[in-house]
C-alpha positions in Angstrom: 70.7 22.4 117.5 73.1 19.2 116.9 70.5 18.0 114.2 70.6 21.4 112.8 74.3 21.1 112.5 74.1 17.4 111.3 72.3 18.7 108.5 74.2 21.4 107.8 77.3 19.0 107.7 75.8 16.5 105.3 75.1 19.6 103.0 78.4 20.7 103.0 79.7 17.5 102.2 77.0 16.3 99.9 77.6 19.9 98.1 82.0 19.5 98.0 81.3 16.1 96.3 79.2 17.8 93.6 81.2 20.5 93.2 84.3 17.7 92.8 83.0 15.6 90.2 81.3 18.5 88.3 84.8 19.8 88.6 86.3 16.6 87.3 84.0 15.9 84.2 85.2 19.7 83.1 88.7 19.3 83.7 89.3 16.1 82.1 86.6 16.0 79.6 88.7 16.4 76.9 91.1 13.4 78.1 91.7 10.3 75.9 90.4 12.0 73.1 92.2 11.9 69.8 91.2 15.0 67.8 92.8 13.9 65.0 90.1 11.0 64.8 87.1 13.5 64.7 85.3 12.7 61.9 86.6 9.3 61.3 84.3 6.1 60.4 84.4 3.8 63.4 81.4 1.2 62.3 79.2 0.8 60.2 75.6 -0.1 59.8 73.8 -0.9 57.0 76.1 1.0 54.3 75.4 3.5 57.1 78.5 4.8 58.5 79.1 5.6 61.9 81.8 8.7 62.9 83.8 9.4 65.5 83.0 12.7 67.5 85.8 12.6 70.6 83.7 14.9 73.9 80.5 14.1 73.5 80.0 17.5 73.4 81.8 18.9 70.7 80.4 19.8 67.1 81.7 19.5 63.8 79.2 21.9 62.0 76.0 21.0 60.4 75.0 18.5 57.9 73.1 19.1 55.6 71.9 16.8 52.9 72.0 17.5 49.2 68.0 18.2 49.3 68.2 20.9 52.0 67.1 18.2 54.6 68.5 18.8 58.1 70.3 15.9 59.3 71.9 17.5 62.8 75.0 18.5 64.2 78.4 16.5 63.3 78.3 14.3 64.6 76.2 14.0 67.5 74.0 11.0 68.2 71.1 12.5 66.4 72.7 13.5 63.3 73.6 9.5 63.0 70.3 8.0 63.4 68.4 10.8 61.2 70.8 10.3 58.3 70.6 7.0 58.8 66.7 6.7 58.6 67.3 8.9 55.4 70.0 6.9 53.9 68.2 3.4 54.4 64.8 4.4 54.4 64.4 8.0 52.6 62.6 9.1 55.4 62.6 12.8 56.4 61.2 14.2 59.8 58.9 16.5 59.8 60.7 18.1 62.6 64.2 17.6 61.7 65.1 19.4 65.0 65.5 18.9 68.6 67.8 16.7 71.3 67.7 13.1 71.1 65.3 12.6 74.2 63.1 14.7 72.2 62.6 12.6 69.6 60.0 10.3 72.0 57.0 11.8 72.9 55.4 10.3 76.3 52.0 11.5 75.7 51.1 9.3 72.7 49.7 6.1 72.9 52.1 2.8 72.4 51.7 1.8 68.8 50.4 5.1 67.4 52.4 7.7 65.2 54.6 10.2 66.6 53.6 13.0 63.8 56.8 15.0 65.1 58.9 12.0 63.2 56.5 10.8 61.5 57.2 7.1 62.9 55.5 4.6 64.8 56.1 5.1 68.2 56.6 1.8 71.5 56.8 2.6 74.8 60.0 0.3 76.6 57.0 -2.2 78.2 54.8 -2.8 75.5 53.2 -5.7 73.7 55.3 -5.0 70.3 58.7 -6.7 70.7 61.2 -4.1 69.5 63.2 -5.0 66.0 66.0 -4.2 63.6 66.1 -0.6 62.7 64.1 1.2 65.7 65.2 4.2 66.8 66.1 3.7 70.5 65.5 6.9 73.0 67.3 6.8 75.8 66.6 9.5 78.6 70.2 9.5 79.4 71.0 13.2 80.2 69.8 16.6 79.6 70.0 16.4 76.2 69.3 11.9 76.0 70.6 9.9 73.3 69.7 8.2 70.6 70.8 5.0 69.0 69.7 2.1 65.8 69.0 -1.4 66.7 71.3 -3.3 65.1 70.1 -7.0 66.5 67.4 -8.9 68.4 67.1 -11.8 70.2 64.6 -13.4 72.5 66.8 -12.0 75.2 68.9 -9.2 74.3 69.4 -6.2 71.8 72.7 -4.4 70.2 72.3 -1.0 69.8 75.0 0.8 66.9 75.7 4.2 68.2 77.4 7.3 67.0 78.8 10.3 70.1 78.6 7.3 73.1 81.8 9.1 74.6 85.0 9.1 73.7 86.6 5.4 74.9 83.1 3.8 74.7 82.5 1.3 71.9 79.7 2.2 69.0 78.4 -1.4 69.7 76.3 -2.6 73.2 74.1 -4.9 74.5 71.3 -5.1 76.8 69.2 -7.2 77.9 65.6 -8.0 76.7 63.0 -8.9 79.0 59.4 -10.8 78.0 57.1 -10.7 80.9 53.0 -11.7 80.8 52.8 -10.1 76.8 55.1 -7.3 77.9 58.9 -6.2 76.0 60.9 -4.3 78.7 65.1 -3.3 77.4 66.7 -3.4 80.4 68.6 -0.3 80.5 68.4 2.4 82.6 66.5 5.4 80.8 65.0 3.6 78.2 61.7 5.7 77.3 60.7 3.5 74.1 61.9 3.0 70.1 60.1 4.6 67.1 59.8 2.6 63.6 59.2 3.3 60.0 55.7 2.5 59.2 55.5 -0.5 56.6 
C-alpha cells in the first residue's frame, strides 16, 4: 500500500513538472524575439546567406526557386541548407520534402548514397572524417535539425545554422573525436552528415 502510494506520488510530481515546463516553453516562446528581424541576414556562408526566423517555429511562407525547385519553409533550418546546396552546388533533391531529421536515412550503409538526396551519406562514427560543406543531421527534436559545416579541424567542427532559436548564435562548435580509424562529432543527437558526390 505505502509503495503503491509512493508511486503514485512520484507520478504526480514527475507529471506537474511536465506539465510546468511544457507550460513554460508555450507561454514564453515568443519572448526575446524581435519580429521585426524576421527575415533578416544574420551570417553568411559561402555567398550563402543565413536569415533570421525568431520561434523556431514560425514560418514565413515558402520558397520557391526561380526553376520551380522546392527549397522549404522560410526560413526553417531546412530551407537554409537545401538552398544552400543549390546555391553552391546546383544540386536539387530528389525529395525536396520532409523534416530535417528526415534528411538521414539509418538504414543505408556509411559511405553509400542516400537516393532520397541524392548525396553521399556518413554515419557520426565512421571511417570518413566529416568536411567542409556536409550537411549535418542532428536528431534534435521531433522535427531534428539540420545545419552546413562551415570548419574542420583534427578536433572540432563549426556548424553555420539557420532557425537555432531565437537568442542562439548561427555559429557553434563541437568537438571532434578520432578513435582506432573511427570520426565520432560529439554532440548529442548527431545521426551522421551527407555530401555532394565529387
Amino acid at each position: 500500500m505505502v509503495l503503491n502510494y509512493k508511486k503514485s506520488l512520484f507520478l504526480f510530481w514527475l507529471l506537474s513538472i511536465l506539465s510546468y515546463y511544457t507550460l513554460c516553453s508555450c507561454t514564453f516562446a515568443n519572448v526575446g524575439i524581435d519580429k521585426q528581424k524576421i527575415g533578416k541576414v544574420v551570417d553568411e556562408f559561402n555567398g550563402v546567406k543565413v536569415y533570421y526566423n525568431g520561434s523556431i517555429y514560425n514560418v514565413s511562407g515558402r520558397n520557391i526557386a526561380k526553376d520551380g525547385y522546392n527549397l522549404g519553409q522560410k526560413y526553417q533550418c531546412v530551407e537554409f541548407i537545401k538552398r544552400y546546396y543549390y546555391q553552391r552546388f546546383n544540386h536539387k533533391m530528389p525529395n525536396s520534402y520532409g523534416h530535417a531529421k528526415d534528411f538521414f536515412d539509418p538504414s543505408i550503409a556509411d559511405g553509400k548514397i542516400n537516393r532520397q538526396r541524392n548525396l553521399l551519406q556518413f554515419h557520426n562514427g565512421s571511417p570518413t572524417k566529416p568536411q567542409v560543406d556536409d550537411i549535418i543531421v542532428l536528431n534534435w527534436s521531433s522535427y531534428g535539425h539540420v545545419a552546413i559545416i562551415s570548419k574542420v579541424t583534427d578536433t572540432e567542427i563549426e556548424i553555420v545554422q539557420q532557425n537555432p532559436g531565437p537568442n542562439a548564435s548561427s555559429r557553434a562548435t563541437f568537438p571532434l573525436i578520432l578513435k582506432n580509424g573511427i570520426w565520432t562529432i560529439e554532440i548529442a543527437g548527431a545521426l551522421g552528415y551527407l555530401r555532394k558526390k565529387q
